[in-house]
PyMOL Python script that loads the backbone (N, CA, C, O; Angstrom):
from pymol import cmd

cmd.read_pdbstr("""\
ATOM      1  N   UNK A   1     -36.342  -0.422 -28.640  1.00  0.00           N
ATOM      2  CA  UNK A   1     -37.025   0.737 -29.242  1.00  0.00           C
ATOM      3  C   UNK A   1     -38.506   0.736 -28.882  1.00  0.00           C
ATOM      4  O   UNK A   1     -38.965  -0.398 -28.741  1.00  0.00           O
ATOM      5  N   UNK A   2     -39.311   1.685 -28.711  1.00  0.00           N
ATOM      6  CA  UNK A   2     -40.818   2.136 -28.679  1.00  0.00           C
ATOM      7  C   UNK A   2     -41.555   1.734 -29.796  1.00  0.00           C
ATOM      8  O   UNK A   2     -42.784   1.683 -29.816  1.00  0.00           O
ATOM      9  N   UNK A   3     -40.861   1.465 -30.671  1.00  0.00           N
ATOM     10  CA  UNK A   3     -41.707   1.540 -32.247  1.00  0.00           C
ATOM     11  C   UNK A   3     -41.979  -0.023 -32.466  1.00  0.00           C
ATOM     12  O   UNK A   3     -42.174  -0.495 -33.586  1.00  0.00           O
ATOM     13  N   UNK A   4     -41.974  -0.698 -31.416  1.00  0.00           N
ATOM     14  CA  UNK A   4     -42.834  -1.787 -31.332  1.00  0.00           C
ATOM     15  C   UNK A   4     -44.024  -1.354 -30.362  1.00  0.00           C
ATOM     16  O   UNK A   4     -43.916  -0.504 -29.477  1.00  0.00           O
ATOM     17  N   UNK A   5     -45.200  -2.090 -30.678  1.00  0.00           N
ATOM     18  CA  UNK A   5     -46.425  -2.083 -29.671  1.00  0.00           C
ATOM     19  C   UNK A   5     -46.643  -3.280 -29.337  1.00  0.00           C
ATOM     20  O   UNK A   5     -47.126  -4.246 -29.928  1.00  0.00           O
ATOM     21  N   UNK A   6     -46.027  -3.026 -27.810  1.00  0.00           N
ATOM     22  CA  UNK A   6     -45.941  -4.371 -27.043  1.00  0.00           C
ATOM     23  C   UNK A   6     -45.704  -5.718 -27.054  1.00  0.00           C
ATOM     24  O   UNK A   6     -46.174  -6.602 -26.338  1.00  0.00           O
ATOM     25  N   UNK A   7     -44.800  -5.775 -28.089  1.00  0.00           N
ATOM     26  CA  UNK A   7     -44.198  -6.975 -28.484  1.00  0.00           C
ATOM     27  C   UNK A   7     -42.875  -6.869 -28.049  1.00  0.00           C
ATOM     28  O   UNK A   7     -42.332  -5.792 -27.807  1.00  0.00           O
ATOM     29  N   UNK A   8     -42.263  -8.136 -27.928  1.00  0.00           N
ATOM     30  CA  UNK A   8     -40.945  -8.671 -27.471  1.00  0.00           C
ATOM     31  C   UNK A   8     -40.477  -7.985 -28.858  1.00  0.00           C
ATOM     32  O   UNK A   8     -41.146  -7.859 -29.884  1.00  0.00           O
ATOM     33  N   UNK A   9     -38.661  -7.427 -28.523  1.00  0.00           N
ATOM     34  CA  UNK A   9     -37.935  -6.812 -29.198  1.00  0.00           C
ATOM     35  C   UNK A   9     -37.826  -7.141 -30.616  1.00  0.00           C
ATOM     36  O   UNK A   9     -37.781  -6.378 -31.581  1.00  0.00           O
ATOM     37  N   UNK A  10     -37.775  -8.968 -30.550  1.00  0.00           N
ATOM     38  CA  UNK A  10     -36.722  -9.716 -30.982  1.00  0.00           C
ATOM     39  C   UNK A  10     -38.346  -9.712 -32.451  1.00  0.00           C
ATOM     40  O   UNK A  10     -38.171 -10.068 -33.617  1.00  0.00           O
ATOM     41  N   UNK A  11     -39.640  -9.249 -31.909  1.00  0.00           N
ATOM     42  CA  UNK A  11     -40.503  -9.614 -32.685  1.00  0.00           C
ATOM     43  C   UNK A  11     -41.095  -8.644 -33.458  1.00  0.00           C
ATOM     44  O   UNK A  11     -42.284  -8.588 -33.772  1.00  0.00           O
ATOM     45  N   UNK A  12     -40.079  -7.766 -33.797  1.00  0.00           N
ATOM     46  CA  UNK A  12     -39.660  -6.329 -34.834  1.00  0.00           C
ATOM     47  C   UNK A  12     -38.836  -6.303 -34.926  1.00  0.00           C
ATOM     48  O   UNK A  12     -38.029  -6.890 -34.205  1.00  0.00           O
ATOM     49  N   UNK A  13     -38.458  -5.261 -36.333  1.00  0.00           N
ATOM     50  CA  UNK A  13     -37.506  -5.477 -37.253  1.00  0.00           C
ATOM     51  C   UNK A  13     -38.136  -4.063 -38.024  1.00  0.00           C
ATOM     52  O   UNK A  13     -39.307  -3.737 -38.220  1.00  0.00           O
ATOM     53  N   UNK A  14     -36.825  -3.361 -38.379  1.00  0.00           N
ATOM     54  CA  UNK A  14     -36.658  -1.961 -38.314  1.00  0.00           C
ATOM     55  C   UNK A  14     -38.300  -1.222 -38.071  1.00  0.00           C
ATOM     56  O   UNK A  14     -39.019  -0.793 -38.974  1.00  0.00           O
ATOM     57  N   UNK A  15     -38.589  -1.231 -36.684  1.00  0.00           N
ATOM     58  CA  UNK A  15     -39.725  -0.664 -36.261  1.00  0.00           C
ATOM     59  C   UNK A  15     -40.914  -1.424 -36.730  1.00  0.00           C
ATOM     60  O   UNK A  15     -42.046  -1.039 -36.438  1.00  0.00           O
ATOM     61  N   UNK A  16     -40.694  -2.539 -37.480  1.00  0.00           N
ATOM     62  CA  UNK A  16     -42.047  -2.968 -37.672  1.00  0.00           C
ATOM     63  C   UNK A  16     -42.591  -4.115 -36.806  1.00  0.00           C
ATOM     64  O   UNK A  16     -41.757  -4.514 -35.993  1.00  0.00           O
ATOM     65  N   UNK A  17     -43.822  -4.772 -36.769  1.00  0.00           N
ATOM     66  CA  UNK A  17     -44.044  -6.099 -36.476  1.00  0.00           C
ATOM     67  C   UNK A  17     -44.076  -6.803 -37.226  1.00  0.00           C
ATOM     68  O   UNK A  17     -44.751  -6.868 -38.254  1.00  0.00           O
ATOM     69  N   UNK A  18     -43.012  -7.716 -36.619  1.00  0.00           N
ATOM     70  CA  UNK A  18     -43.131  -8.921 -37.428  1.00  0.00           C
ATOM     71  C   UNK A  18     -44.271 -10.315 -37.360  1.00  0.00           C
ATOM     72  O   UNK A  18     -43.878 -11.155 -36.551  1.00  0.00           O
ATOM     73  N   UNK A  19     -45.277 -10.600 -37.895  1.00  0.00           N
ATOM     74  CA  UNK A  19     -45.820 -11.595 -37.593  1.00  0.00           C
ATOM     75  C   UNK A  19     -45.752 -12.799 -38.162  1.00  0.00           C
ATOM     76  O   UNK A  19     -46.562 -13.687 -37.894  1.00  0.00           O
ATOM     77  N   UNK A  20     -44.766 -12.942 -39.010  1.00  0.00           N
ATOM     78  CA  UNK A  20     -44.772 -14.027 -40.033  1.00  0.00           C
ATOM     79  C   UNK A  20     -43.856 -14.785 -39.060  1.00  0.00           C
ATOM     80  O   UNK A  20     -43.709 -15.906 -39.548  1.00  0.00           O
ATOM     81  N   UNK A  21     -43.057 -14.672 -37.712  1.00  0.00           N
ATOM     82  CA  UNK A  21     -42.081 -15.703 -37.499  1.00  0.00           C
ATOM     83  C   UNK A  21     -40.754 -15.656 -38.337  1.00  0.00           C
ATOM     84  O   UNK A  21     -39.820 -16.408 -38.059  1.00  0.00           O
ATOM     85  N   UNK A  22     -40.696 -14.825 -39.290  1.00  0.00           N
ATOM     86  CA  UNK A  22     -39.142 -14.974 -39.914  1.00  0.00           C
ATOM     87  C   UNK A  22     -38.523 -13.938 -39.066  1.00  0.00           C
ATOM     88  O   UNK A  22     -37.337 -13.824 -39.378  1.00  0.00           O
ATOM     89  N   UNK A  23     -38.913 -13.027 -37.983  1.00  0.00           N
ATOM     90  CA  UNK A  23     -37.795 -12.047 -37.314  1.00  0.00           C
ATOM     91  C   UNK A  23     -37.616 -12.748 -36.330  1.00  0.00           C
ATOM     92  O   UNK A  23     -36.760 -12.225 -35.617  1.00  0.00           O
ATOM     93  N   UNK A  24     -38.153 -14.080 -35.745  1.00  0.00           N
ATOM     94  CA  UNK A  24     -37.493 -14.740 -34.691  1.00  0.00           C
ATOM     95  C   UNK A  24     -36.557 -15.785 -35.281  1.00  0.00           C
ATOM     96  O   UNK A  24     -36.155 -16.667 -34.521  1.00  0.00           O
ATOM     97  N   UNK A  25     -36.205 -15.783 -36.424  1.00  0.00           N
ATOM     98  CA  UNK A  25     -35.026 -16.436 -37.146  1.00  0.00           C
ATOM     99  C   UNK A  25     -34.163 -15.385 -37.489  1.00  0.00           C
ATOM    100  O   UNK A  25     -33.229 -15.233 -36.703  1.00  0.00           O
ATOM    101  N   UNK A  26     -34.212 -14.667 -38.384  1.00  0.00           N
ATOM    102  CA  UNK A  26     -33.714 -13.994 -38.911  1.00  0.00           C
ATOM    103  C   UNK A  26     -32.964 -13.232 -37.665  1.00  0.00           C
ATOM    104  O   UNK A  26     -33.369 -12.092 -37.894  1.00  0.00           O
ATOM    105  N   UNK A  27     -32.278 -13.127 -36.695  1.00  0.00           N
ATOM    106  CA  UNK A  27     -31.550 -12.474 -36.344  1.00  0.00           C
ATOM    107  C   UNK A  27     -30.473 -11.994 -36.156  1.00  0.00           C
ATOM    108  O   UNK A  27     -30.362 -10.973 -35.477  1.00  0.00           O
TER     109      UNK A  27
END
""", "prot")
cmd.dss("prot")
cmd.show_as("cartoon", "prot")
cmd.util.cbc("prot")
cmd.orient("prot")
């Protein structure tokens, strides 16, 4: 999706950024 800004896929979660590190677990 677009509704990340320039982050790897895996490092959003329903359109948001994730920065805490729990969306590269949480998958």
């Amino acid at each position: 999706n677009d509704d990340c800004e320039c982050v790897p896929y895996y490092q959003c979660q329903n359109g948001t950024i994730v920065d805490n590190g729990l969306g590269l677990i949480d998958i």
